[in-house]
C-alpha positions in Angstrom: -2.1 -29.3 0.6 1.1 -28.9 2.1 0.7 -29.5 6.0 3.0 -26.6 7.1 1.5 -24.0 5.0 -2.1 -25.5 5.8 -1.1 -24.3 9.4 0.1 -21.6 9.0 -2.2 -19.7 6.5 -5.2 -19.4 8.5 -3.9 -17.5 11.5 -2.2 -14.5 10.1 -4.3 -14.3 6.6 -7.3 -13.9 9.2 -6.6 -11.9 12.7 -9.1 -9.3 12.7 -8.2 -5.6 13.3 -5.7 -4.6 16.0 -5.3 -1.6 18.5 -2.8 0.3 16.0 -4.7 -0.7 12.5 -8.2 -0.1 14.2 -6.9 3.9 14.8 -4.8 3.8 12.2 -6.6 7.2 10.9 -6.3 8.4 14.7 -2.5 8.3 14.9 -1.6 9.2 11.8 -3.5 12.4 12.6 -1.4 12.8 16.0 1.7 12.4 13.9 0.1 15.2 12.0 0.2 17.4 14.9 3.5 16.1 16.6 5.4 16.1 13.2 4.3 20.2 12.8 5.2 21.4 16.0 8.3 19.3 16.6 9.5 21.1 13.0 8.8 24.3 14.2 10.1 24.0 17.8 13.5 21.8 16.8 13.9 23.2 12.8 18.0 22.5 13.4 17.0 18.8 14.6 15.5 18.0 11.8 17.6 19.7 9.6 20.3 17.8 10.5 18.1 14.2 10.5 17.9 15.3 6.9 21.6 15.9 6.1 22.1 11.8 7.3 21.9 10.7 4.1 24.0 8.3 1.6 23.7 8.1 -2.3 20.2 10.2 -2.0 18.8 7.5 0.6 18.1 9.0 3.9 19.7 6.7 6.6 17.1 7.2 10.1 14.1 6.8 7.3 15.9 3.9 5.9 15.6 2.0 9.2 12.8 2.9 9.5 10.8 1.4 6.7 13.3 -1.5 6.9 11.3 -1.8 10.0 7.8 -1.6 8.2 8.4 -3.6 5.6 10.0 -6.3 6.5 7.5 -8.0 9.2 4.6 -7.4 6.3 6.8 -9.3 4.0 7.8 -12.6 6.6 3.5 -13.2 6.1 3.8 -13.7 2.8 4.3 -17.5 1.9 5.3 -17.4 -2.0 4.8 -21.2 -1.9 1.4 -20.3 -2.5 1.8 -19.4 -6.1 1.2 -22.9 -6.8 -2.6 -22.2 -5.6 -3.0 -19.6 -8.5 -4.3 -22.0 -10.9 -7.3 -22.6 -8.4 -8.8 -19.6 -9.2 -7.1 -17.8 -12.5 -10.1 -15.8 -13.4 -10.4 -14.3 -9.9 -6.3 -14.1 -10.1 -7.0 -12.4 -13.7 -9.4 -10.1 -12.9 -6.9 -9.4 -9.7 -3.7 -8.4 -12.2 -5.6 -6.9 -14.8 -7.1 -4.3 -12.8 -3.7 -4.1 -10.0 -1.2 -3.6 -13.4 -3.2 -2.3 -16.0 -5.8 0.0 -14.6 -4.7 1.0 -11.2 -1.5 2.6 -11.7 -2.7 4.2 -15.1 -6.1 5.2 -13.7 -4.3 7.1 -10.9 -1.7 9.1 -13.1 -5.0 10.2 -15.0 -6.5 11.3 -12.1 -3.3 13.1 -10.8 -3.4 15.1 -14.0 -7.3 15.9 -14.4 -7.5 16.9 -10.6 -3.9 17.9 -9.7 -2.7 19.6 -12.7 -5.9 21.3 -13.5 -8.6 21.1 -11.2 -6.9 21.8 -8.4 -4.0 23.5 -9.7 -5.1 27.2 -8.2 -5.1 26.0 -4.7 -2.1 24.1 -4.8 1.8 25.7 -4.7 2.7 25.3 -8.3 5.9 24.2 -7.2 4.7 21.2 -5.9 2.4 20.0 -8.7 4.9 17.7 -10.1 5.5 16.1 -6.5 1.7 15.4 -5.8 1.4 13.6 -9.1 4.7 11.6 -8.8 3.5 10.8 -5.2 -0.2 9.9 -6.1 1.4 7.8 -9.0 3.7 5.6 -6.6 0.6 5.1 -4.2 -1.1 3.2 -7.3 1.9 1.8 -8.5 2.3 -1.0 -5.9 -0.6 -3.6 -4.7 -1.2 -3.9 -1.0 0.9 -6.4 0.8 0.0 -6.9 4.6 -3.5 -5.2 5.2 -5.3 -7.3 2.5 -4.8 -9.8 4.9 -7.3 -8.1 7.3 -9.9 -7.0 5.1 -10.3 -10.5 3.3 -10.9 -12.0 6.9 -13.1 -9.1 7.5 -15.3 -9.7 4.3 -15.1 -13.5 4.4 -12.6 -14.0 1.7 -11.1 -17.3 0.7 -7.6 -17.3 2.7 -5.5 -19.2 -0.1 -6.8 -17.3 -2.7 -6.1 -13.7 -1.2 -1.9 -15.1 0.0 -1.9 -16.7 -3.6 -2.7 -13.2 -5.4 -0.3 -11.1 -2.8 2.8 -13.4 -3.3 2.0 -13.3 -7.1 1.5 -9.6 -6.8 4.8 -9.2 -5.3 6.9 -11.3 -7.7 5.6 -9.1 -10.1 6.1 -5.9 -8.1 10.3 -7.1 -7.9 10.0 -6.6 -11.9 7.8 -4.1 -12.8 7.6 -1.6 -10.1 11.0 0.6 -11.7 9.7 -0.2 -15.3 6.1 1.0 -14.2 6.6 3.6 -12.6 9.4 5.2 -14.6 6.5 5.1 -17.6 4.0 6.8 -15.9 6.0 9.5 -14.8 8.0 9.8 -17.9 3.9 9.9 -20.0 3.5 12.8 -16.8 6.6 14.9 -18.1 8.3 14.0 -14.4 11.9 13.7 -14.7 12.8 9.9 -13.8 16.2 9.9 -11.7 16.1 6.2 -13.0 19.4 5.0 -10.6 18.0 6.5 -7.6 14.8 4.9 -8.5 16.4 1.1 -9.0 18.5 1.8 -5.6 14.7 2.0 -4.3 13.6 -0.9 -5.9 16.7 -2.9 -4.6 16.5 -1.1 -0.8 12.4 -1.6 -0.8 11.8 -4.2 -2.4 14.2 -7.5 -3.2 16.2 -6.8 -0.4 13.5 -7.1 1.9 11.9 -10.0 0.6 15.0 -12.0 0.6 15.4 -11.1 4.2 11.6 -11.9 5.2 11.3 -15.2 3.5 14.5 -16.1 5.2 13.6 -15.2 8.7 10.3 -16.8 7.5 11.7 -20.3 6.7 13.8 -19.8 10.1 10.7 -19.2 12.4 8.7 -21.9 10.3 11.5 -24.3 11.2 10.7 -23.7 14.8 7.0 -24.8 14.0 4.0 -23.4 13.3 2.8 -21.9 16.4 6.7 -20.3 17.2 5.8 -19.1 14.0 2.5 -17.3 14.6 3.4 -16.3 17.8 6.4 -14.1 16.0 4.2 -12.7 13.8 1.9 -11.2 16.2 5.0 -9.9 18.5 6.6 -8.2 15.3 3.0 -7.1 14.3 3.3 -3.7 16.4 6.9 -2.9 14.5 5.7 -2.0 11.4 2.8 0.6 12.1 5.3 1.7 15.0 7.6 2.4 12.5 5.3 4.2 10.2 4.1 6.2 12.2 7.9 6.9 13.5 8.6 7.5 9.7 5.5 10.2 9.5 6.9 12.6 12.4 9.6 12.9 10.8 7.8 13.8 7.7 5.6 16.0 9.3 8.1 17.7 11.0 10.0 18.8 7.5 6.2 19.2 5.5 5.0 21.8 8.8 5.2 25.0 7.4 3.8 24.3 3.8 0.9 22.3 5.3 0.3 25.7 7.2 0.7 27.9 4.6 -1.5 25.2 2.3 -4.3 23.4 4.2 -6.6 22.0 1.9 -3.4 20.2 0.4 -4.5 17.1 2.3 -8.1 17.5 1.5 -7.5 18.1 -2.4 -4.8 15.2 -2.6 -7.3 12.9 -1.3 -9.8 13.2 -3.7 -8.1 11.8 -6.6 -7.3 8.6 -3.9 -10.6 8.1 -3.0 -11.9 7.9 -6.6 -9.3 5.4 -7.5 -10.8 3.2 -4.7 -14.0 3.8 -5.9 -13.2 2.6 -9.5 -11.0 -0.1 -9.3 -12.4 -1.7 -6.2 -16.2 -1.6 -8.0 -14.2 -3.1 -11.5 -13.0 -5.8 -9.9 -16.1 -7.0 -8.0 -18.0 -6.6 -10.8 -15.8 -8.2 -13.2 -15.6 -11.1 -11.2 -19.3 -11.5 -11.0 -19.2 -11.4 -14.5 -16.7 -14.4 -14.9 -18.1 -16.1 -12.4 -16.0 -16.3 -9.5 -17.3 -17.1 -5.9 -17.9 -14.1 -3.6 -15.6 -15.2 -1.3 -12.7 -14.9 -4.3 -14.4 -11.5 -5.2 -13.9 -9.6 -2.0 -10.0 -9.9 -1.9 -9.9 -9.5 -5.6 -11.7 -5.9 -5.1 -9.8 -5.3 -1.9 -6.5 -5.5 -3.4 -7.5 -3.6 -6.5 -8.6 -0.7 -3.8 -5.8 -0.7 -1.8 -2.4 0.2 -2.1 0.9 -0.8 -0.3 1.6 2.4 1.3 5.0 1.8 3.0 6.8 1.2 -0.3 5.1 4.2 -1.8 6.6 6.3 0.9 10.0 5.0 1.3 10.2 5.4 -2.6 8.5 9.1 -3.0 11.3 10.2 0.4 14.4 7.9 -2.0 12.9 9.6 -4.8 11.6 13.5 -4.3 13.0 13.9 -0.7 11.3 13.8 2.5 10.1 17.7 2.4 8.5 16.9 -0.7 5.6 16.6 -2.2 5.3 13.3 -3.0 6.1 12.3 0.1 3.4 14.0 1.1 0.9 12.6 -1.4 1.8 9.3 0.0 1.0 10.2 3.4 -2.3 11.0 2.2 -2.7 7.8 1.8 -2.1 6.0 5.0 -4.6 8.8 6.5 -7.2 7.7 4.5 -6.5 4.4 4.0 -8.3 2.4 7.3 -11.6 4.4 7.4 -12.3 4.2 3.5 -11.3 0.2 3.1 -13.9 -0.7 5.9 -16.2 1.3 3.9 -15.2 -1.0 0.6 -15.4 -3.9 3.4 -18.8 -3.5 4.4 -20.0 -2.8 1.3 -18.9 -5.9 -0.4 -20.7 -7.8 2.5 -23.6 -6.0 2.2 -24.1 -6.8 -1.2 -23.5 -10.6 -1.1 -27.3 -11.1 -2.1 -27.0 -9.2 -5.3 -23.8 -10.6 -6.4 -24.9 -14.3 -5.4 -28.0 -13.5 -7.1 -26.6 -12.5 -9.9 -24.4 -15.6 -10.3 -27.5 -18.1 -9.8 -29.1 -16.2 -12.9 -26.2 -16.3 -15.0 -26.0 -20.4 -14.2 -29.4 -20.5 -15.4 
């Protein structure tokens, strides 16, 4: 293994749950709060944050998740694709269920619950915002919080970078396609350039810029490197939560008007987690796999890379809208119901290990 990467993999695809990520819920409920009553007391503030836009893209939120993005992204060592063939049917089960039953799953839970379901207690105007934003939650695997909740359920390191810098080679080609499809199939009109000035803004740019500063830091050595990762660490949930005041601030007066929006949008979320994050444990199991490559394979089924969802629903829909709301869901939810996945998956190590040693016999 390569000696550099070997140093450097450990660290960062293992530190355990910081001050921000361990109340991740708690602040994104102050920014709840602080978002509302700023928008009421300061409308004309915001109003005019709004109007700084170019070519649809809204410049302070630009910055912003430029901000969130990018110190996720310098983690990600896409040298490790060459550990994929270690563990293909852990790294099948992980694309399978990230490209061909998240994103799908979602949009048919957006309609059944969103369209239908909860259609009465939801402004009709809305509906297809919720589903768009609920679609480009699903649409894009997690990126920097896997990290955390392999190391939190004991998962193989290698394995869980190999599957996140394969996830986001993909993501570079197929998010626009992807999502396009499912919200063409959902009768959601696809503003197709504003959605590949997303893809370029969120996505490739990004990356280029990370793994650059990335090979820069590395070239300082491995523990320069680490040491920059944890300073930059604070940025990127800074910047979120930044990002979600300003939301909040232009979303006040509907959420008033509507809340159990939050509550309803959350429902079809938490049943995605519930049925991709059980499909991929127990498809691994099936094939074989060790626990160890299970847990990240489940965990990035369940989880979903948040930041690009919202800087593409704001790109996309607007920051007032819905989807941008729908996203935001989301992040609230996202902490408290992965460290439910988390200690699930460790408590049932004895069944699935169980489960193997029959099979082998």
């Amino acid at each position: 293994m390569n000696k550099r990467r070997s140093a450097t993999v450990q660290p960062h695809a293992g530190a355990a749950l910081g001050t921000f990520e361990r109340y991740l819920t708690l602040w994104v409920a102050v920014c709840i709060v602080v978002g509302i009553m700023l928008g009421l007391w300061l409308p004309n503030v915001f109003q005019a944050i709004g109007h700084m836009a170019v070519a649809q893209v809204n410049l302070p939120v630009g910055v912003l998740i430029w901000v969130m993005i990018i110190p996720m992204l310098v983690k990600v060592d896409f040298g490790a694709l060459g550990e994929v063939r270690r563990h293909m049917r852990g790294i099948g089960v992980t694309l399978f269920v990230n490209w061909l039953v998240k994103p799908f799953s979602m949009a048919l839970l957006a309609w059944l619950f969103v369209r239908h379901l909860f259609a009465p207690w939801l402004p009709a105007d809305q509906i297809d915002s919720y589903v768009a934003g609920l679609i480009l939650l699903a649409a894009a695997p997690c990126t920097a919080m896997v990290f955390v909740w392999s190391r939190l359920s004991g998962g193989d390191p290698l394995f869980t970078l190999s599957q996140v810098a394969l996830n986001d080679t993909i993501m570079v080609f197929a998010f626009a396609p992807l999502v396009g499809l499912l919200l063409g199939l959902s009768a959601i009109v696809v503003p197709w350039d504003t959605l590949l000035v997303s893809v370029g803004l969120y996505i490739v740019v990004p990356v280029i810029l990370a793994q650059v500063w990335r090979h820069r830091l590395l070239a300082r050595g491995p523990q320069a490197f680490e040491a920059a990762v944890r300073r930059m660490g604070p940025w990127s949930i800074a910047a979120l939560l930044a990002t979600l005041v300003l939301l909040f601030a232009f979303q006040g007066e509907q959420i008033l008007r509507q809340p159990l929006v939050i509550a309803l949008l959350a429902v079809p979320i938490l049943l995605q987690v519930a049925i991709n994050a059980t499909l991929a444990y127990v498809l691994n199991r099936q094939l074989g796999e060790s626990h160890a490559v299970a847990c990240p394979s489940a965990l990035i089924g369940a989880s979903n890379f948040f930041e690009l969802a919202v800087a593409a629903a704001i790109s996309l829909f607007g920051i007032d809208s819905g989807a941008a709301l729908a996203t935001v869901v989301g992040v609230l939810i996202e902490v408290p119901v992965m460290l439910l996945v988390v200690a699930l998956v460790n408590r049932s190590k004895g069944w699935y290990e169980a489960g193997q040693r029959h099979m082998r016999i």
